[in-house]
N, C-alpha and C positions, 0 to 999 in steps of 0.2 A: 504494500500500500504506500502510496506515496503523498505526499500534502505538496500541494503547489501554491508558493505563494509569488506574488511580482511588485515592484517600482514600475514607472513609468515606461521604462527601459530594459528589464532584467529579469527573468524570471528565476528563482530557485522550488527546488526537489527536494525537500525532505523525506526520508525513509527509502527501501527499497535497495537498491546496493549503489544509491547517491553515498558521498562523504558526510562522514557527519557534519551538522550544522553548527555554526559558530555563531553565537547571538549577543552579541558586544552589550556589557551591564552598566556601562560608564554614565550613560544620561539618566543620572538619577540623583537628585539633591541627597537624598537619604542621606546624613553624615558626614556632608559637605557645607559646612556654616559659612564660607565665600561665595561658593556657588550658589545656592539659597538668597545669599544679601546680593547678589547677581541678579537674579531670576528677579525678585521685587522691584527693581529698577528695571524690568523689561531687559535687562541686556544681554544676550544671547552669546555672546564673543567664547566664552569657556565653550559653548554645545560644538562650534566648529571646531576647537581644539579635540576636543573630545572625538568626532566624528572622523578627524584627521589621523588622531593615533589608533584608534579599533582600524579603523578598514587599514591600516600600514601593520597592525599587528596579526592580520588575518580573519578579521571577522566578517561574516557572509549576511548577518541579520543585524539592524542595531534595535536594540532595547529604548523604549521615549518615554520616561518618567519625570511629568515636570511637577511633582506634587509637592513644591514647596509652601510652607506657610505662610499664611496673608497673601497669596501672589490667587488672580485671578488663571486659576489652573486651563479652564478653557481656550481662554485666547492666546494664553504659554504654550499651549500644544498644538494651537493652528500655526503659530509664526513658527515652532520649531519644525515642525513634518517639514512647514515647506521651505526652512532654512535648509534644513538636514537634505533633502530631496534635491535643490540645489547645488550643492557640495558634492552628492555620491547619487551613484546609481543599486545600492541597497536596499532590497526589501526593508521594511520598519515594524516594528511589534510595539503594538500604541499599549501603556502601562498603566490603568488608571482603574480604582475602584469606585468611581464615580461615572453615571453613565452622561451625564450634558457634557463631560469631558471628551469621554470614548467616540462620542458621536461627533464632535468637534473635531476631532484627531482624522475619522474617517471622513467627513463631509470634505476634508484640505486634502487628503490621499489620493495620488497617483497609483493605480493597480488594486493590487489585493491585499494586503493587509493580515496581519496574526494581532489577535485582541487578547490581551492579558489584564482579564481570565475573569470567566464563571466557574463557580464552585457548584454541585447538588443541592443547596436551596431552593425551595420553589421561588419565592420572591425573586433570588436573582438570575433562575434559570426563563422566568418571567419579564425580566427587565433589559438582559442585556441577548439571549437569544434573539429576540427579535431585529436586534440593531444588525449581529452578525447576520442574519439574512439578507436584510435589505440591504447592505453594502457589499453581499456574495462573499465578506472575510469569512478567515478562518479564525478559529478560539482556542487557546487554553486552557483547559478543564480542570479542575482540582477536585480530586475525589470525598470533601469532606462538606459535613453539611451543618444546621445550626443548632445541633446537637454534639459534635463534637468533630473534632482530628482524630480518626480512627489511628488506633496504633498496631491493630492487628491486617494483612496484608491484603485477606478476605473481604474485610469489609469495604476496604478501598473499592474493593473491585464491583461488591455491589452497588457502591454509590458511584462507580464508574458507568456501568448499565444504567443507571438511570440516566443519568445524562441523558447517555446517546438514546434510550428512546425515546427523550422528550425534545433531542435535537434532532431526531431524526425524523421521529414519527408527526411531533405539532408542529415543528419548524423548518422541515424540509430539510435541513443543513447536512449535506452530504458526511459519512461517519470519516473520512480523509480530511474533512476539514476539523475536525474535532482532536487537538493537541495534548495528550495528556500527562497532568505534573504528578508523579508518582510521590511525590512527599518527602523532598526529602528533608530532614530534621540534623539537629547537630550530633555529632560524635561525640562531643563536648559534655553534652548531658546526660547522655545514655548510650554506651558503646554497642549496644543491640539494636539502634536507630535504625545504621547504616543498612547494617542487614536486611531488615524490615524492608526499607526503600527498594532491596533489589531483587527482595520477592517479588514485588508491587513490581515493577517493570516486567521481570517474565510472566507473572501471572495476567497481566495485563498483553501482554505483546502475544503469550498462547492464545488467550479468550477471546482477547477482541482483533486482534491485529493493529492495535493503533499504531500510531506514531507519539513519542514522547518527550517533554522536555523539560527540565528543571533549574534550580538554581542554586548552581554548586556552590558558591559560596556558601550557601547555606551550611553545608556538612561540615566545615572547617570553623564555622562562627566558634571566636572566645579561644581557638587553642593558637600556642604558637606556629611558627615556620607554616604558613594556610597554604603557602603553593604547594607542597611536597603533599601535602596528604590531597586537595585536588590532583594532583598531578597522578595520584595512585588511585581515586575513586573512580577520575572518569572513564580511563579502560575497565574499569569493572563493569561497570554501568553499561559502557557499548558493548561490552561481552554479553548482556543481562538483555539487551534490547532497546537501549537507550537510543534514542538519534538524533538532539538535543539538546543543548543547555545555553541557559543564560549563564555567563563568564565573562571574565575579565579576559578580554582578547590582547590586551596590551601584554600578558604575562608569556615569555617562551615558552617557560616551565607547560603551562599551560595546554598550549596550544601545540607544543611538540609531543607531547603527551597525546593529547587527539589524536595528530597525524600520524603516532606511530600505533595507535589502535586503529584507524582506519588501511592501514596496508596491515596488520596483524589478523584482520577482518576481512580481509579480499573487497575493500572498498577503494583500494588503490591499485588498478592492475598494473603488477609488474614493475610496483615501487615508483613509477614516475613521477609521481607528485613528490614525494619520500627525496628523491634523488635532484629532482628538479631544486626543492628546499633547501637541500644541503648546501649544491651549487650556489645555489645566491646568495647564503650566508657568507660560503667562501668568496668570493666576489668581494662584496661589502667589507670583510675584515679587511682584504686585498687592499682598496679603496681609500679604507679610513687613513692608514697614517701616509698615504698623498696627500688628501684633501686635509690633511692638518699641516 
């Protein structure tokens, strides 16, 4: 199964024996007290920096979280799509738990779109389904509902189902377009988390065939050295059926980490991307102490 989304210009393939997806985590105030006092004065200057260092670090998708406080989150997400949209030709995954936001983000979008994210509530399989229809996006699904974050792997899966019949069956929305975040949680707090998560992915990827994506930082939150243990999650994960994540695309650790689960995967035939990478690195070392 494959999820297709597009830019004005560019189409991307998730799932199927496409490379895994890189989905650049950078445009998001969360944590950034400059950026934030940025964002309140309208001034957008940090999102092109940002947009400049993911797609140079290799990311395929970027992430648009403009939810800083006091700042009119709406009109922050139409002037970034279509800053962002200017600058790269990258699909965008519009970030917003607010729906006058999400429909803002979509109403300024070129293409198609990934929306992040409906959970199994009905209220918000009620509020934000509909929007992913009429804009033909694709969604984000989180298997928990307002009852709790299921910590068992099974129940995910059943509030996984429901999803998709209520996306599939009241809203049309084809089950490819339906992206699902298997959970994942910190290591940090419970070293049984991880696992959990990656039941939820195969059990997910046997039963439904979806396509899946999460936010690996997440499993790092709170402990030290966070690249080394991403850097060992996410081939687990793509081994487990992951095809995937919001990340920090600016991180090598990171990102070479992917590439070398995507040729460990036969998502690389015959190493050329693997080889291709190498080469350009060497190049660039080559490079730098001329150009110094």
């Amino acid at each position: 199964m494959e999820t297709v989304l597009s830019s004005a210009t560019t189409e991307l393939r998730i799932g199927g024996a496409n490379p895994f997806c890189i989905i650049g985590e950078r445009i998001n105030p969360t944590g950034r007290k400059i950026f934030q006092e940025q964002l309140r004065r309208g001034d957008l200057a940090r999102v092109e920096i940002d947009v400049a260092e993911q797609v140079a670090g290799g990311a395929m998708m970027l992430d648009v979280n403009m939810g800083a406080p006091l700042c009119d989150e709406a009109a922050l997400m139409t002037a970034a799509v279509r800053l962002i949209q200017s600058r790269c030709d990258l699909p965008l995954c519009l970030d917003s738990s607010i729906i006058e936001v999400l429909e803002a983000g979509l109403a300024a979008y070129q293409g198609k779109a990934l929306v992040n994210s409906v959970t199994a509530e009905d209220e918000r399989l009620d509020a934000i389904l509909p929007l992913v229809a009429r804009y033909g996006a694709a969604v984000i699904a989180l298997p928990n509902d307002e009852e709790e974050i299921p910590e068992e792997p099974g129940r995910r899966l059943e509030l996984a189902r429901k999803i998709v019949e209520v996306a599939t069956g009241k809203y049309q929305i084809p089950i490819e377009d339906l992206v699902f975040d298997p959970l994942a949680m910190p290591v940090g707090a419970d070293t049984t988390l991880v696992l959990r998560t990656l039941e939820t992915i195969v059990l997910l990827r046997a039963e439904l065939g979806v396509n899946m994506t999460l936010g690996a930082s997440n499993v790092s939150f709170g402990m030290p050295d966070r690249a080394s243990i991403g850097a060992a999650f996410l081939p687990m994960a793509i081994a487990s059926g992951l095809t995937s994540a919001i990340m920090d695309a600016r991180s090598p650790q990171l990102v070479q980490a992917v590439k070398a689960a995507d040729l460990l995967t036969d998502r690389d035939p015959w190493g050329a991307g693997w080889i291709a990478a190498h080469r350009a690195r060497q190049a660039a070392a080559r490079a730098a102490p001329a150009a110094s």
